[in-house]
Each structure stands twice: as structure tokens, then as C-alpha cells.
C-alpha positions in Angstrom: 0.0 0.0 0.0 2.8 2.5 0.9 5.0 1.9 -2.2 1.0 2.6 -4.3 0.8 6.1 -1.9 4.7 6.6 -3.1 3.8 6.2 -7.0 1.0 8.3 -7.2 3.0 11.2 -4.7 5.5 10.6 -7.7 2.8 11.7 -10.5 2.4 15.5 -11.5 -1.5 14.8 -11.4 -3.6 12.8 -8.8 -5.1 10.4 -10.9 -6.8 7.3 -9.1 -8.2 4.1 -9.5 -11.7 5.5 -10.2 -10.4 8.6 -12.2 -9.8 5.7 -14.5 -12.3 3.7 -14.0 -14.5 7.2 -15.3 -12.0 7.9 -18.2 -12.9 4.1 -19.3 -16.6 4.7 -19.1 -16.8 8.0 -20.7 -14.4 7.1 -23.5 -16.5 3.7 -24.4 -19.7 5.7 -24.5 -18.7 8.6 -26.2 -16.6 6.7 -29.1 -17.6 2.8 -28.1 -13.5 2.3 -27.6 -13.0 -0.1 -24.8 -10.2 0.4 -23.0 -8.4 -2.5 -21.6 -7.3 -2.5 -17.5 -4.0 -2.4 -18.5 -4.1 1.4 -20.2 -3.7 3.3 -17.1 -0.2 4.4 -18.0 -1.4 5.1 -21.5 -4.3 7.3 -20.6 -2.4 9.2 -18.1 0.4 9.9 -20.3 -2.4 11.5 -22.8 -5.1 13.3 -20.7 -2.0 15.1 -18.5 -1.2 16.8 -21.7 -4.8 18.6 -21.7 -4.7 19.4 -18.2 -1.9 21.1 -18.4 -2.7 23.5 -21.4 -6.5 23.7 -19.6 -4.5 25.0 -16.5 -6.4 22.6 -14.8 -4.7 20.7 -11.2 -6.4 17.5 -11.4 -8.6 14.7 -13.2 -11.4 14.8 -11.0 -11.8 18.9 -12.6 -11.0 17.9 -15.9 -13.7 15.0 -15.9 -16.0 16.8 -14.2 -15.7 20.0 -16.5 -16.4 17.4 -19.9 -19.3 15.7 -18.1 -20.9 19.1 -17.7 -20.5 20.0 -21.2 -21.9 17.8 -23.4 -21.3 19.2 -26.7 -17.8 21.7 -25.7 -15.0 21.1 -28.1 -12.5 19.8 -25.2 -15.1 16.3 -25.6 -13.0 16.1 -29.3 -9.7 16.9 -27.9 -10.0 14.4 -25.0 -11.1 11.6 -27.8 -8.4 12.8 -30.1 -6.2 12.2 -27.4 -7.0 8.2 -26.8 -7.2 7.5 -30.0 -4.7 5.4 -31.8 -3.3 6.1 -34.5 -1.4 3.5 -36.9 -1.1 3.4 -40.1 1.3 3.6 -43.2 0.8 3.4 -47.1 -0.2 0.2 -48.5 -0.6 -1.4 -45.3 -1.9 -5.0 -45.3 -0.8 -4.6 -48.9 -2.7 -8.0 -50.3 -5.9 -6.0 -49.9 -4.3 -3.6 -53.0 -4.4 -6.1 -56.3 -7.7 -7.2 -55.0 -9.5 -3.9 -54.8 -8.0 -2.6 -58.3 -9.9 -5.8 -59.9 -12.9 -5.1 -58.3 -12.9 -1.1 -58.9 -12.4 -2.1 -62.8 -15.0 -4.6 -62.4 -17.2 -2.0 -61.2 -16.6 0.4 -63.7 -17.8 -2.8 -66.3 -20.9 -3.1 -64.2 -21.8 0.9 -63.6 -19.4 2.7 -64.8 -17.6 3.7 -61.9 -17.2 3.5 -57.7 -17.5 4.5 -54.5 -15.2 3.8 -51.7 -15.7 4.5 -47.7 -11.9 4.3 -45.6 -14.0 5.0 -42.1 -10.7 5.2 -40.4 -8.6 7.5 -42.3 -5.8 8.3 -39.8 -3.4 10.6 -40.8 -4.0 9.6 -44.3 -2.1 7.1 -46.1 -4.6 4.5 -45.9 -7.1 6.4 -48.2 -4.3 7.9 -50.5 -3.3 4.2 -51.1 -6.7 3.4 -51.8 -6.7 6.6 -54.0 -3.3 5.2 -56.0 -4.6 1.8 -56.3 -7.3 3.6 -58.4 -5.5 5.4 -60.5 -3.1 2.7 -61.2 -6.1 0.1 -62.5 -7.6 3.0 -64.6 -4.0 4.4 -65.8 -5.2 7.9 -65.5 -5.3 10.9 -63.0 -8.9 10.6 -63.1 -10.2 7.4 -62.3 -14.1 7.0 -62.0 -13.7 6.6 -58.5 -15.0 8.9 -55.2 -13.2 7.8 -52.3 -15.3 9.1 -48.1 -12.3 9.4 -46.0 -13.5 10.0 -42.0 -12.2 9.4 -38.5 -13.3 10.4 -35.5 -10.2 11.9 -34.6 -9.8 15.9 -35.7 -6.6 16.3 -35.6 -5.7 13.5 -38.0 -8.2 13.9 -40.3 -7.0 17.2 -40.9 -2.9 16.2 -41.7 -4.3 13.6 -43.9 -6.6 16.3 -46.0 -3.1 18.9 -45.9 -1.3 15.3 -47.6 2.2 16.3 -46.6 4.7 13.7 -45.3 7.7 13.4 -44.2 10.8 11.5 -46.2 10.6 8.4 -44.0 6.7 7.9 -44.1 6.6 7.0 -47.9 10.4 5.1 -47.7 9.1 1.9 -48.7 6.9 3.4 -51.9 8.6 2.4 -55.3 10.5 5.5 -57.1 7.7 4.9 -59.6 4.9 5.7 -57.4 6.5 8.4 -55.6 7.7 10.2 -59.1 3.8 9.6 -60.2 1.7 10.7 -57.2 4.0 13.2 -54.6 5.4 16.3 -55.2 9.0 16.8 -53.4 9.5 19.5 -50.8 11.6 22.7 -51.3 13.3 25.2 -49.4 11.4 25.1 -45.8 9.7 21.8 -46.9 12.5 20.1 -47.6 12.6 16.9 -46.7 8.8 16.2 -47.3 6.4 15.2 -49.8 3.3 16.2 -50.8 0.4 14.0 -52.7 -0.3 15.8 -55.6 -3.7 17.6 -56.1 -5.2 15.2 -58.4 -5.1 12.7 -56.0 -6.5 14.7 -53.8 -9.2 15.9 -55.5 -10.9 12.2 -55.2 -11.0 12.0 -51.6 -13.6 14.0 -49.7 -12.1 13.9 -45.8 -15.1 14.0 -43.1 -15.1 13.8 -39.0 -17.6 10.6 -38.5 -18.2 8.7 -35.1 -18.6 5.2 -35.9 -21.5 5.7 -32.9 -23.1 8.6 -33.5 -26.8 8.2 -34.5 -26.4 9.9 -37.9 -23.6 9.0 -40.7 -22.2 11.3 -43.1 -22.1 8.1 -45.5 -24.8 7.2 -46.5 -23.9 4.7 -49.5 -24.1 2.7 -51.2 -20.1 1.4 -51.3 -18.7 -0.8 -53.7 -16.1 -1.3 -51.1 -16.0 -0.5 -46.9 -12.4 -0.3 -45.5 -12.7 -0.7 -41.9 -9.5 -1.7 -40.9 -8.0 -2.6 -37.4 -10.9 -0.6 -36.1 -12.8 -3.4 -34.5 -10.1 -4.1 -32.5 -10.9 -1.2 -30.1 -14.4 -2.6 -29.6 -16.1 -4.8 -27.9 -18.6 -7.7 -29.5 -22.0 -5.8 -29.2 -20.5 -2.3 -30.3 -18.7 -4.2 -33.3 -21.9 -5.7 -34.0 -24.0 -2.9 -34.2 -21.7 -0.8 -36.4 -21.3 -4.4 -38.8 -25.4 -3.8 -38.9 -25.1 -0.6 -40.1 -22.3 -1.3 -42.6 -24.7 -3.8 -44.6 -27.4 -1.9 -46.0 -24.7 0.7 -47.8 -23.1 -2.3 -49.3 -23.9 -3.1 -52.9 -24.8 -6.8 -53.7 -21.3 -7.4 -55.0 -19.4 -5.3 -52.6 -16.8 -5.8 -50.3 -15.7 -5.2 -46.5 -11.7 -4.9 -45.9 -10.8 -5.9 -42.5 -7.6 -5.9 -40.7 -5.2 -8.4 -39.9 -6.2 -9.5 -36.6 -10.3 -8.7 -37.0 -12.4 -12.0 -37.8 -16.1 -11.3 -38.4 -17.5 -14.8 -38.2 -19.9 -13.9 -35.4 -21.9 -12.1 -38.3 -22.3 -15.1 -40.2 -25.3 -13.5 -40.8 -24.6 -10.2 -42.4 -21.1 -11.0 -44.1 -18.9 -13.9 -45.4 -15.1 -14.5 -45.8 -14.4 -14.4 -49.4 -10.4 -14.2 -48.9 -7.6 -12.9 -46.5 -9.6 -10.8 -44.5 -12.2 -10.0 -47.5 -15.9 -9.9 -46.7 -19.1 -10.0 -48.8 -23.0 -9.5 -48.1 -23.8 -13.2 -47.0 -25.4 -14.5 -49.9 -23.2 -12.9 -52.4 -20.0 -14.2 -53.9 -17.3 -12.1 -55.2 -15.6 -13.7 -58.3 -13.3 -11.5 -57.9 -12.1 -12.2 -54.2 -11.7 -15.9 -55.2 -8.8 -15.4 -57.6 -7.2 -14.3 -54.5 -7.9 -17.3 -52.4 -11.7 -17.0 -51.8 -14.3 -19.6 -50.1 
């Protein structure tokens, strides 16, 4: 008990037990992100930061002051700061060939696409989707509109600006950088930026996987929710899997991540490949040429 007293003495801010215990409850129900018992260091680590610009001298003011405003901007800042963000271009990168055939395959069908990346991060996840497009269509100008949200603000709005630095697109071909990022002079030397084109077919949006109302509204050829179930739990993955179906079309596809498996939605969607999902009832030919059921 003494050497507990002599950690928290130890600590620049109070924060107990229940401070935690609150931070857990207020984080799941405002964003549905369950944080795990072992986060206390984390959390810590990333409210302190608030406090201190907020002037604030402990968590029990800082919680208190959110819970009494309901709609105040520090509710984004304090979800902003426990959220994770990880992410790099071309992640998961089997998901890429895949998607190309079925935007082309789309475009035979209707004549073009819609894509949702519903966690954007700071970007390169729906810039690779972006590339992936233009690459298939061999033009600037693909016929396909890419949504790009996240809950978190702060990301969302690097990923719209595009610019990164040197050692974020490292492992890009010379090919791909020459075709799609501008180099950085004078005081941005040292980055890149994704060129305008690109750009231009991404429309970047804040969206809280459980807020009532969505900003997409579909339908999606193609959902890329990856390594966002992860931060869930089974009912709150559930009910956003039950709001992903009906802005499906028949022959589109769900990306997941790595270490997400949906087979508790038997129901809603199937595994058509490495971590590829269709509408249950619908098979995609084109996911089985990459080792679909």
C-alpha cells in the first residue's frame, strides 16, 4: 500500500483508481472504444497533456468539467487524445491487387465507384486506396470517389493537408513516388506532398462510428474498416457491422484488418479471402482469384 501512496505522490496529477475507471466509461460511450485495465499508464500519459494547457490541477476537474458540457470542443480533444493512430501506405498490402480488380470490375458493371476508408488516420490508408485507383484506370482521373472520415480531428485534418515526411513513404517504389508526390523545397525540404489530383478524389469528413447519424450514406462498392474493430467490444462491433450492410452493394466488399475475424456475423457477411468480406449471400468472383471460399 505504501509503495502505491509513493507512486502516485510521484505523478504531477492525482489520478486514481476510479479517475480511471470514469476515463474508461466515458471514453466507451462517447466513441464505443474499450479500453483494456492495463491502459492506465497510457491514458495518463495522454489526458495530463490537456490538463496542463487547460491549466487545470487534477482529473477529478478535468472529468468533471467534460461531463458538464456535453457538446464543448474539449469532448473532441479528449477523444483525439485516446485515440490510436497507426497506419502507413499500402498497409496489409494484399488487400491492394484485389480492390483494383474489383474497382475495374465496377466500372464494367456501372461505370464507376464508391469507396468508404471510415478510419482514415493521418492519411495514407485512403491515399493508397486513391493510387490503387489510378493505377487500375491508368489515369489521374479514375471514376472513382473515395469518403475518408475518423473520429479523430486532428488526423483527419494532416491527412486532408497530404504532406509527409521523407521516412513515411520510404518503402513506396521511385515509380509511385515520381507519379503521385510532389517533393518538398526550401522550408519543406525533406517532405512530400500527394499531388492535387489525388486529392481531388477524396472528400475527408469527421464521423463517429457511434453517432446516430452517418455522413455516409452509400451505397459502397467497397467499406475499408481496418483494425478498427479491434478497439471494440462484441456488441458495439456488431451494431456498427449492422449498419455497414445496408450501404453495401450486392457485389461489394468489406476490408478488415489483420487480426479482426467477423465470423460472429455469419449473418450479415462472409469471408471471401484474406480478410475480405461480402453480403452473406453474395459471392465475389473477384475475391476468389485471391484465395476466396
Amino acid at each position: 500500500m505504501s509503495m502505491q501512496k509513493e507512486a502516485v505522490a510521484d505523478k504531477e496529477f492525482v489520478f486514481t483508481a476510479r479517475d480511471f475507471e470514469r476515463v474508461r466509461r466515458m471514453i466507451y460511450d462517447r466513441a464505443g472504444i474499450a479500453l483494456g485495465e492495463n491502459k492506465q499508464e497510457m491514458v495518463y500519459s495522454r489526458l495530463t497533456r490537456r490538463l496542463r494547457v487547460l491549466g487545470l490541477s487534477s482529473f477529478e476537474s478535468y472529468l468533471a468539467s467534460l461531463e458538464s458540457q456535453d457538446s464543448s470542443q474539449e469532448w473532441e480533444m479528449f477523444t483525439n487524445a485516446l485515440t490510436t493512430n497507426l497506419t502507413s501506405f499500402f498497409r496489409e498490402s494484399h488487400h491492394f491487387p484485389l480492390l483494383a480488380d474489383h474497382l475495374k470490375n465496377c466500372r464494367k458493371e456501372s461505370g464507376s465507384a464508391e469507396v468508404w476508408c471510415c478510419a482514415s488516420s493521418t492519411g495514407e490508408e485512403p491515399y493508397s486506396i486513391a493510387i490503387t485507383a489510378c493505377e487500375a484506370f491508368g489515369s489521374l482521373n479514375p471514376p472513382v470517389k473515395i469518403l475518408a472520415t475518423d473520429i479523430d480531428t486532428q488526423v483527419l485534418a494532416t491527412a486532408a493537408n497530404g504532406m509527409y515526411a521523407l521516412d513515411r513513404v520510404r518503402d513506396l517504389s521511385p515509380e509511385l513516388l515520381r507519379r503521385y508526390f510532389l517533393r518538398g523545397t526550401g522550408k519543406h525540404e525533406g517532405f512530400v506532398r500527394v499531388r492535387p489530383e489525388l486529392r481531388k478524389l477524396i472528400k475527408f469528413q469527421p464521423l463517429n462510428l457511434l453517432a446516430n447519424n452517418w455522413c455516409a450514406t452509400g451505397p459502397y462498392d467497397a467499406i475499408f474498416c481496418r483494425n478498427v474493430m479491434i478497439y471494440f467490444d462484441k456488441p458495439t462491433q456488431r451494431g456498427i457491422l449492422n449498419r455497414f450492410a445496408p450501404l453495401i452493394n450486392s457485389g461489394g466488399l468489406l476490408f478488415a484488418g489483420h487480426s479482426e475475424n467477423l465470423s460472429f456475423v455469419t449473418d450479415l457477411f462472409t469471408l471471401q479471402g484474406k480478410t475480405v468480406y461480402a453480403l452473406t449471400g453474395h459471392v465475389s468472383s473477384v475475391a476468389s482469384k485471391y484465395g476466396g471460399h
